[in-house]
C-alpha positions, 0 to 999 in steps of 0.5 A, a space after each residue: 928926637 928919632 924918625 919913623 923908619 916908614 914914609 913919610 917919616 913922623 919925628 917922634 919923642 919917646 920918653 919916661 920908664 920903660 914898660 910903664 903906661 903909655 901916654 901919647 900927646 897930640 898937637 893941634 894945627 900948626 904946632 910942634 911937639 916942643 908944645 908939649 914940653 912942660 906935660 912930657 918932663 911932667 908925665 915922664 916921671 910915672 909914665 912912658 910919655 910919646 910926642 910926635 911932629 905932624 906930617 908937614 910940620 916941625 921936623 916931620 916930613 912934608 907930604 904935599 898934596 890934600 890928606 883927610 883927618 884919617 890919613 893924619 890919624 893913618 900916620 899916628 897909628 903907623 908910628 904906634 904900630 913902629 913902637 910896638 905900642 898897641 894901647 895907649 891913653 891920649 891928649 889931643 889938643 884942638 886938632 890933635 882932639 880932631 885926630 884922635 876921635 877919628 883914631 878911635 873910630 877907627 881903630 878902637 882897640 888902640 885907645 884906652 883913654 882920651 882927653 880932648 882940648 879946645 877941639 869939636 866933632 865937626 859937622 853939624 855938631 861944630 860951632 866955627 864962633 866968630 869966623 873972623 877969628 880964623 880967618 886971621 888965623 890962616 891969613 896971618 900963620 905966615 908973619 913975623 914976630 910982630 904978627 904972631 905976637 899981635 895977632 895970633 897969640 890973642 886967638 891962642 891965648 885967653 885974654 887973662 894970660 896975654 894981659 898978665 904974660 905979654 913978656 911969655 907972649 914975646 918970648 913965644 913969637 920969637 920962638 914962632 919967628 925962628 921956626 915958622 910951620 911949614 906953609 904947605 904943611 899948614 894948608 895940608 892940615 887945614 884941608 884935614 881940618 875943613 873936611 872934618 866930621 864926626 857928629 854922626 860916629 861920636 857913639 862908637 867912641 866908647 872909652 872913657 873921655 875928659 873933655 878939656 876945655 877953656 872958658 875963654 876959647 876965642 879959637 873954639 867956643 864953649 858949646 864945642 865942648 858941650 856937643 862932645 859931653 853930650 853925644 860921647 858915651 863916657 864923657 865928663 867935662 872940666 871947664 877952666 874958667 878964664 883960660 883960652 885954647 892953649 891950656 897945657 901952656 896958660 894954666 900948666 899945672 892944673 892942666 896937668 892935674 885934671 889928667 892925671 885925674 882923670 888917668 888915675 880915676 878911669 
């Protein structure tokens, strides 16, 4: 793991061949760049693949006063701009999907292509589903292992996954327990996440996007997905029948597939 040069500093993975395409995973609220371990050993074979930790969140540094998706999406375009990359493709994961809208909007010309998970536009075109879903959310991100497994992990997971993996789900809420996101961080990132809104800029977003989303989202419900087809310019939707809001995790491989798809095919 290395660290930007530059304040606040963003804890960032780089790996894969050098000179081969950039491929830059995004992770959503609260969530470390270990989520995306089984996409990097993956990608890392054919491609130059880029995790990063939010400010605020894993080992990245805290900046403890309110920020706006821009500034989030302000970090991610510095650490770019530190590794010399000026292009690159881009998964973005619930708010990640958030970040990486607003880096194409505001800065065009640094992405090529986008994949967008479990995530929304925001603003009028948002559909928040049961509220009660995340309210739990933020009110039980700071509990043990018990809480996380028993209530978080139902919101992050379709409901196929925690029935067939309870022992995946343990192993995960021992994980959480012992790296527990950063409260301040946390609340950072949902200010971020409230005061977002695309729904009217989604045209200027012209590159070609994959929208990933899973059937059994409890986090972000479908229709989240179809606002995103139907207002971006060159979007296609891949719908995963009975996955939730973590499908990098519940269904790896054919997670996987659609991307290199999609990569291959733009």
């Amino acid at each position: 793991m290395m660290f930007t040069d530059s304040l606040p500093q963003i804890a960032y993975t780089l790996s894969g061949p050098a000179g081969a395409p950039m491929l830059v995973f995004v992770n959503g609220l609260g969530g470390a760049q270990a989520a995306f371990t089984l996409q990097a050993r993956h990608f890392s074979k054919s491609r130059q693949v880029l995790t990063f930790d939010q400010r605020g969140i894993g080992a990245s540094a805290l900046v403890d006063h309110p920020a706006t998706m821009a500034d989030f999406a302000s970090d991610l375009e510095r650490l770019l701009e530190e590794l010399e990359i000026d292009c690159a493709d881009f998964v973005g994961m619930s708010f990640g999907g958030r970040v990486v809208q607003q880096l194409a909007v505001d800065s065009p010309q640094r992405v090529r292509r986008l994949v967008l998970c479990g995530t929304s536009a925001g603003g009028d075109l948002h559909d928040p589903g049961d509220v009660d879903t995340h309210k739990t959310l933020r009110l039980a991100a700071g509990g043990g292992e018990k809480v996380w497994a028993e209530q978080i992990a139902p919101l992050l997971f379709g409901r196929r996954y925690v029935a067939e993996y309870p022992e995946r789900i343990q192993s995960l809420a021992r994980w959480r327990a012992r790296y527990p996101a950063s409260p301040a961080g946390l609340a950072r990132q949902w200010g971020a996440y409230d005061g977002f809104d695309l729904s009217d800029k989604l045209d200027q977003i012209d590159c070609p996007v994959l929208v990933i989303h899973g059937a059994d989202d409890a986090l972000s419900p479908v229709a989240n997905a179809h606002a995103l087809v139907e207002h971006l310019p060159q979007a296609e939707l891949h719908l995963l029948e009975g996955i939730g809001h973590s499908p990098n995790i519940e269904c790896t491989a054919d997670f996987n597939t659609a991307i290199e798809g999609f990569l291959a095919s733009s």
